[in-house]
N, C-alpha and C positions, 0 to 999 in steps of 0.2 A: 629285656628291651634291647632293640637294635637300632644303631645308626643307619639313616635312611641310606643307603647306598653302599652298606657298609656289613660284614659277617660279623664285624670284633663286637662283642656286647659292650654296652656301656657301661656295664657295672654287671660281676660276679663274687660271689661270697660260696667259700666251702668251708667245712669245719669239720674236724675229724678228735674225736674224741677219745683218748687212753687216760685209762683208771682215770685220775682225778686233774687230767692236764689236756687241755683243748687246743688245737693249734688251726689258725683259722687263716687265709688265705683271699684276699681281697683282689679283684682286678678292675680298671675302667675306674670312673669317677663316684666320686661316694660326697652328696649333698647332700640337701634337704627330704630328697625322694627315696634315700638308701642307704643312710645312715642306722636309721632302725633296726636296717636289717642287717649291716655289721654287726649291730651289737647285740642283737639278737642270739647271731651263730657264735659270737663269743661268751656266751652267757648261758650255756645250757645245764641243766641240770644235774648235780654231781662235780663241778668243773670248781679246781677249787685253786688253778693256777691255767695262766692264758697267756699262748706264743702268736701276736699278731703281724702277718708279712701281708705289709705295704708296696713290694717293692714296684709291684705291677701299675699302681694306683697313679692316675694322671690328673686328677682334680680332686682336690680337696675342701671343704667349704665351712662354715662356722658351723654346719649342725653336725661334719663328721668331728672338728673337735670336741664338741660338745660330748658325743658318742665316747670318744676317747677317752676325755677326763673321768666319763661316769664309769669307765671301767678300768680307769686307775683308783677311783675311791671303793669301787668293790673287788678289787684284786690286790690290792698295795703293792708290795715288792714282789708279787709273783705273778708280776704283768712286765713282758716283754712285747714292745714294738718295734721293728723294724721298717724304717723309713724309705717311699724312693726320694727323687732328690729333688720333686714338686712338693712332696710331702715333707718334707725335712725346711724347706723355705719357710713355709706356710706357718711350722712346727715355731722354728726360728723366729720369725716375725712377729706372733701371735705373744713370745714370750715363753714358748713351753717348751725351747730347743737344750735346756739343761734338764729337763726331768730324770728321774734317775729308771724310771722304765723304758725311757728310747735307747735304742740300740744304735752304736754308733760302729762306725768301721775303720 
């Protein structure tokens, strides 16, 4: 999906898969309409540890933490996020800026 006047997608998700460590890649805004599908590409089958880069990500909304959490309760300690710094606010504010799968710099 594109911004009307606009080339940059509003939201892309890639994910690339090694032996049993998935590292997924997020850009544009991830809400109600596309959060799924984050979690989705982080969640593929075989994947039994997940590297999530945020850093592209310019809006954030209740249903992508939502996405989040559900994939810190199915990864535990071998879920890394990397935050950008709308996502880090957001993170922050919500209460979830201590987690020990966000990645901090």
């Amino acid at each position: 999906m594109d911004q009307e006047g606009s080339d940059e997608p509003v939201f892309a998700v890639s994910a690339d898969l090694d032996g049993g460590h998935v590292t997924v890649v997020v850009t544009g805004e991830v809400d109600m309409s596309s959060a799924a599908d984050m979690y989705r590409a982080a969640t593929p089958d075989g994947a039994a540890r997940a590297s999530v880069d945020l850093r592209a990500v310019t809006f954030f909304d209740s249903a992508a933490i939502h996405a989040l959490v559900r994939l810190a309760d199915r990864y535990g300690s071998a879920l890394d996020v990397t935050p950008s710094r709308s996502v880090r606010r957001v993170l922050d504010i919500s209460g979830l800026g201590g987690q020990p799968w966000l990645v901090t710099d």
